[in-house]
C-alpha positions in Angstrom: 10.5 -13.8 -10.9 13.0 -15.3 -13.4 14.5 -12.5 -15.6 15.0 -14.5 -18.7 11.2 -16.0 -18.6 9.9 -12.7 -18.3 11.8 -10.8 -21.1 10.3 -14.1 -23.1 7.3 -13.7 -22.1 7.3 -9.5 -23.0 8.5 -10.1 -26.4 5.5 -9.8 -28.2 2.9 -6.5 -28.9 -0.4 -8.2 -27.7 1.1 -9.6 -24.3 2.4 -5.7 -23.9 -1.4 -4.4 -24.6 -2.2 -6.6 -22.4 -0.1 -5.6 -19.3 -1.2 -2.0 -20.1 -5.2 -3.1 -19.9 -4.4 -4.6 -16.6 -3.1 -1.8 -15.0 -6.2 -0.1 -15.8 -8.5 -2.3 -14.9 -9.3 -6.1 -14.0 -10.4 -7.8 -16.7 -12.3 -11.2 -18.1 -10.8 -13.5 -20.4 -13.9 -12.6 -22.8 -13.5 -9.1 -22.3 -9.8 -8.8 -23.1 -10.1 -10.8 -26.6 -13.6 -8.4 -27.3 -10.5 -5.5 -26.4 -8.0 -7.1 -28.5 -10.3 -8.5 -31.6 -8.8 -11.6 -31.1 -10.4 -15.3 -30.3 -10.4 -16.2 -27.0 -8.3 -19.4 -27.1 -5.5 -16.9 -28.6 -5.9 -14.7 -25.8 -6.2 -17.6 -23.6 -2.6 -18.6 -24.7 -1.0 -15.1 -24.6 -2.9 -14.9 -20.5 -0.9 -18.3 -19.9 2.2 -17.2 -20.2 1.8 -13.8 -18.3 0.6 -15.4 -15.5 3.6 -18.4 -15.7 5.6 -15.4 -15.9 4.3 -13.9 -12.9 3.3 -10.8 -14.5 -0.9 -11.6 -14.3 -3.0 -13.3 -11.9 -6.1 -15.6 -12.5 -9.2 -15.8 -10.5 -12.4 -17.4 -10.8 -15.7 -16.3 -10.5 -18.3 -19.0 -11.8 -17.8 -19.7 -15.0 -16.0 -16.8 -15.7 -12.2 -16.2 -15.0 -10.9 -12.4 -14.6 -7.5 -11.1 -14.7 -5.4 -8.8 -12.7 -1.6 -7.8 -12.2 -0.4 -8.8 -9.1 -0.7 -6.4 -5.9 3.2 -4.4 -6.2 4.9 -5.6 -3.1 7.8 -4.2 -1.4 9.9 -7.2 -3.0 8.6 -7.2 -6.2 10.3 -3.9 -7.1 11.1 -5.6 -10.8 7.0 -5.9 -11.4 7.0 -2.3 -10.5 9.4 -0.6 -13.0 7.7 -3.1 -15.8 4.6 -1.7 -15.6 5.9 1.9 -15.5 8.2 1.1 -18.3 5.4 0.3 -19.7 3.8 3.6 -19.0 6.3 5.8 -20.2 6.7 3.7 -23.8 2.6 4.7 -24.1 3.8 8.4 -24.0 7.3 8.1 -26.0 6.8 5.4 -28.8 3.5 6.9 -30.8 2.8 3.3 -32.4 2.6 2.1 -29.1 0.3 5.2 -27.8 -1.8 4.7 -30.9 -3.2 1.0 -30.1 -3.2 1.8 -26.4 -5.3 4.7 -27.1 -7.7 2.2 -29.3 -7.5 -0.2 -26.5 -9.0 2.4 -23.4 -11.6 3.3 -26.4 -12.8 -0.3 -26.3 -12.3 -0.2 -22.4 -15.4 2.5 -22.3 -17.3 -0.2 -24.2 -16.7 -3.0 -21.8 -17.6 -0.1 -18.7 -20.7 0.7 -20.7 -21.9 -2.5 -21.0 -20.8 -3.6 -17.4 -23.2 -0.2 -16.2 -25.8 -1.4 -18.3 -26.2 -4.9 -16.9 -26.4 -3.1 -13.4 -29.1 -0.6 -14.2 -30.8 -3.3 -15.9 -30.7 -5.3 -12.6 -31.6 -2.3 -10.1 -34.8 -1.6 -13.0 -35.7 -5.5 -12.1 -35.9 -5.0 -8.3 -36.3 -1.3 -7.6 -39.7 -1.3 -6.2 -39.0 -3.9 -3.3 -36.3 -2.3 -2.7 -38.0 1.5 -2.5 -40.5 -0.5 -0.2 -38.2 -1.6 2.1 -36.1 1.8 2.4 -39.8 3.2 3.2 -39.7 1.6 6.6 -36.1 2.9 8.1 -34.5 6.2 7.5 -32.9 7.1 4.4 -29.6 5.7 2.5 -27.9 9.1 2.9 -28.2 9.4 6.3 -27.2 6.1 6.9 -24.1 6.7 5.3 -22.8 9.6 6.6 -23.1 8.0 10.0 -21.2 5.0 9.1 -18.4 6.8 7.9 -18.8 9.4 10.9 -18.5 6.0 13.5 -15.0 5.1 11.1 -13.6 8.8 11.3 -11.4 8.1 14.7 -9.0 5.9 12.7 -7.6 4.8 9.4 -9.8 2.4 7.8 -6.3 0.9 6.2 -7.1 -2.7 4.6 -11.1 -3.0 4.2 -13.4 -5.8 3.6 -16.7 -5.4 2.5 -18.3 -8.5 3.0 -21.8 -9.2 1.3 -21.0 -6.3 -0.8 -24.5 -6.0 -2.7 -24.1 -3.6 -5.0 -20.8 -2.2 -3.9 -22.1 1.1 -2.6 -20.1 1.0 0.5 -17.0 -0.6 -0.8 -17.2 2.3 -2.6 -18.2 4.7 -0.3 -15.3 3.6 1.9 -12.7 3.3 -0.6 -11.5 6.9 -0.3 -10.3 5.9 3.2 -9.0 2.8 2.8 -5.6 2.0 1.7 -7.3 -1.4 -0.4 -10.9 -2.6 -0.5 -12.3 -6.2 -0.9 -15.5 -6.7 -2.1 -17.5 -10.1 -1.2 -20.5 -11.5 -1.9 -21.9 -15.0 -2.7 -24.0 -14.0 -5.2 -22.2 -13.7 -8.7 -24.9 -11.5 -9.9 -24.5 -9.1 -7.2 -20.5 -9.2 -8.1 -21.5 -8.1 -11.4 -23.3 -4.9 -9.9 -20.7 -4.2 -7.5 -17.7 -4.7 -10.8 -20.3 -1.9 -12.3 -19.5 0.3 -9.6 -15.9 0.0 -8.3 -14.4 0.0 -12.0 -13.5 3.9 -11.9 -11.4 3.2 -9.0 -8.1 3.0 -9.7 -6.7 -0.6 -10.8 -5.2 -2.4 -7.7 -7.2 -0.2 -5.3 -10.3 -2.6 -5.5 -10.4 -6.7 -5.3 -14.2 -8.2 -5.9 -14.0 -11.8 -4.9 -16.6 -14.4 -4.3 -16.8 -16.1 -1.2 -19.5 -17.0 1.7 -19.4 -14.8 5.1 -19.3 -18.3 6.9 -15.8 -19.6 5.8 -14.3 -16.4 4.2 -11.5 -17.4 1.7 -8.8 -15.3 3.4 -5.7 -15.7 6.2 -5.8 -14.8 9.5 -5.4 -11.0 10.5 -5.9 -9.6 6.8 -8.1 -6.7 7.5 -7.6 -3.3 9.2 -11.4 -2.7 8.7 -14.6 -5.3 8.6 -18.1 -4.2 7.7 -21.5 -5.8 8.0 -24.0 -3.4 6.3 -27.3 -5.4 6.2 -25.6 -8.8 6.2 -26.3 -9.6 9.7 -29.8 -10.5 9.1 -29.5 -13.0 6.7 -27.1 -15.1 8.8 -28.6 -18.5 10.3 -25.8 -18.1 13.1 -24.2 -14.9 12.8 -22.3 -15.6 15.7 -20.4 -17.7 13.4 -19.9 -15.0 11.2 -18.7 -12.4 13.2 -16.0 -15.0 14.4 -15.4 -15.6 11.4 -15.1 -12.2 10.6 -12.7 -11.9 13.5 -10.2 -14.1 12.3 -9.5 -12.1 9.6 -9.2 -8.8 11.2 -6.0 -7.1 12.6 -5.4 -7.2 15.9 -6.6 -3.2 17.2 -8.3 -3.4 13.9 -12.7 -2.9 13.6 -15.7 -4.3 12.1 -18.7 -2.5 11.4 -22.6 -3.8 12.3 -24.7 -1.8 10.1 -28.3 -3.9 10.9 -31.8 -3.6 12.2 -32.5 -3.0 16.0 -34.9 -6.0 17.0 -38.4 -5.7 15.5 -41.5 -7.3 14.9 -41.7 -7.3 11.0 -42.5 -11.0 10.5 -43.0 -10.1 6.6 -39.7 -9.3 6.2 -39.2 -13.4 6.3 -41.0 -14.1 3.4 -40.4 -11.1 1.5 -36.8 -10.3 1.9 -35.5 -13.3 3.1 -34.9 -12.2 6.4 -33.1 -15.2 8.9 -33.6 -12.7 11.5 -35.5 -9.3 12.7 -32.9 -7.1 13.7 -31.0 -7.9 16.9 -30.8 -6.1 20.7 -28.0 -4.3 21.7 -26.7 -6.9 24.2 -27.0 -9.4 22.0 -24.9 -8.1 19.3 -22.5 -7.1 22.8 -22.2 -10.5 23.9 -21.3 -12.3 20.2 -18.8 -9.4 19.8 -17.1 -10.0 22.8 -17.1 -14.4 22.1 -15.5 -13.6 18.9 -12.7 -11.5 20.9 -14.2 -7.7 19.7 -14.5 -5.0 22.3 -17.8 -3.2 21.6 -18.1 0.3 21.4 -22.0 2.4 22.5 -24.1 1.7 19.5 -25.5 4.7 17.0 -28.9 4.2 16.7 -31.3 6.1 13.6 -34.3 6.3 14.2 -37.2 8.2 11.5 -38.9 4.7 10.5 -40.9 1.9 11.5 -37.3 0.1 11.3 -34.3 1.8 13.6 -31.2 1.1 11.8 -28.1 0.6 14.4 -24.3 1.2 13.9 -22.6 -1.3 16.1 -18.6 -0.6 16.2 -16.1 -3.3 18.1 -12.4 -3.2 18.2 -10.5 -6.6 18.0 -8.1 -6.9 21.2 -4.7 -6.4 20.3 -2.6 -3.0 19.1 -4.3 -0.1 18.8 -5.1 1.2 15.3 -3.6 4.1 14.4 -5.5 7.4 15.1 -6.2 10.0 12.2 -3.7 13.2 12.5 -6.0 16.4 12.4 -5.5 18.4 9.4 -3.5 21.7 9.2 -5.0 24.4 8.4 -3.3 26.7 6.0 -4.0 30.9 6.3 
């Protein structure tokens, strides 16, 4: 970062508002000018020279582009103190504190609005969904044994990938240092946006993206899961080497999928490329794409079983979770 251009571009109110939505919360275009009460092309302008500044990042999502601050870095130590100079002016200067305060008030709008697009969606599609959830054992139990088969180590860097709705991007994020969110669908980004936003800013990225050519470098990922993704995939031995180029060496991916079944309707219904997969099936593409595979969890209590298949990319060893000291 040059010092000069980004004094420049910090020398006016709105750009300043604008650094202290970001920190907050990722943003559109349209939904920082609904914030600010100002026309988009203004906004527009004021984004521009941010982002030439290095201070705000663009990204694209259909027609719609959302903006962030960039992920603080070891080396970007200047970006850091900004934006908690920043921070402390909101609590010193009252004028400043004032329109921030107006600013989070019109934030709660644009999370309202984001919640009520979701609910709106789930309303849509609730009964096939409930229908489907009838034939394999319950969300909750589901859960609790995915994150039980992730409690032996950190889950560090994680990436959700066909996020749906978001629920285990979220359900993970406690554990995970960062989580990224991806789905193909831009509708089902929205959804998953509706969920993640009362995470902290920075601690989740939503980013669009096909499981067959993910849009990331090599070894990104501490953590990779697959909850009900599997199924859809024409070759998902593609995508689970796929997957593997973007995990860690020592790091893990997580299977979360149907054990082989009959359920021909599912095609039709759901879409379903494929009913569920064997054991030694989802062995051997795990060890082709250079995974070690761990003894599956299987859930029965349905027509469906529902399998947890863990594998560990060759390489270091994750690190393992300390135990926790007990205090008297």
């Amino acid at each position: 970062m040059q010092i000069e251009t980004i004094i420049k571009s910090l020398a006016d109110p709105t750009r300043l508002r604008i650094m202290r939505l970001l920190a907050a919360m990722e943003l559109a275009v349209g939904e920082l000018a609904q914030v600010l009460e100002q026309s988009q092309p203004r906004v527009s302008r004021h984004v521009g020279i941010l982002c030439d500044a290095g201070l705000a990042e663009r990204r694209r999502e259909g027609s719609w582009v959302f903006l962030h601050t960039p992920s603080i870095a070891e080396d970007n130590a200047l970006l850091d103190a900004i934006i908690q100079l920043l921070a402390t002016a909101e609590r010193e200067d009252a004028g400043f504190a004032r329109q921030c305060l107006e600013d989070r008030r019109q934030l709660a709008a644009i999370r309202a609005a984001r919640e009520e697009t979701a609910q709106a969606y789930f309303t849509r599609h609730a009964g096939e969904w409930d229908e489907l959830r009838q034939l394999h054992s319950s969300d909750a139990q589901v859960e609790k044994a995915l994150v039980d088969a992730l409690a032996d180590a950190n889950l560090g860097d994680l990436l959700d990938i066909g996020t749906g709705t978001g629920r285990i991007a979220e359900l993970l994020s406690e554990g995970a240092s960062k989580v990224t969110a991806l789905d193909k669908s831009l509708e089902m980004l929205k959804l998953a946006r509706a969920k993640l936003q009362h995470l902290p800013a920075g601690k989740a990225e939503l980013v669009p993206g096909d499981f067959t050519d993910l849009p990331f470098a090599e070894a990104q990922f501490d953590t990779v899961v697959l909850h009900q993704v599997l199924h859809f995939a024409q070759e998902p031995e593609l995508v689970l080497q796929e997957a593997a180029r973007v995990t860690r060496p020592g790091g893990r991916i997580a299977i979360v999928d149907f054990a082989a079944h009959n359920h021909e309707e599912l095609r039709t219904r759901y879409a379903h490329t494929r009913l569920g997969f064997a054991d030694n099936q989802i062995k051997q593409m795990l060890r082709d794409a250079g995974y070690t595979a761990k003894a599956p969890v299987a859930l029965e209590g349905g027509e469906l079983v529902v399998k947890i298949w863990i594998g560990q990319r060759k390489g270091a060893q994750t690190a393992k979770v300390q135990p926790k000291e007990h205090t008297a």
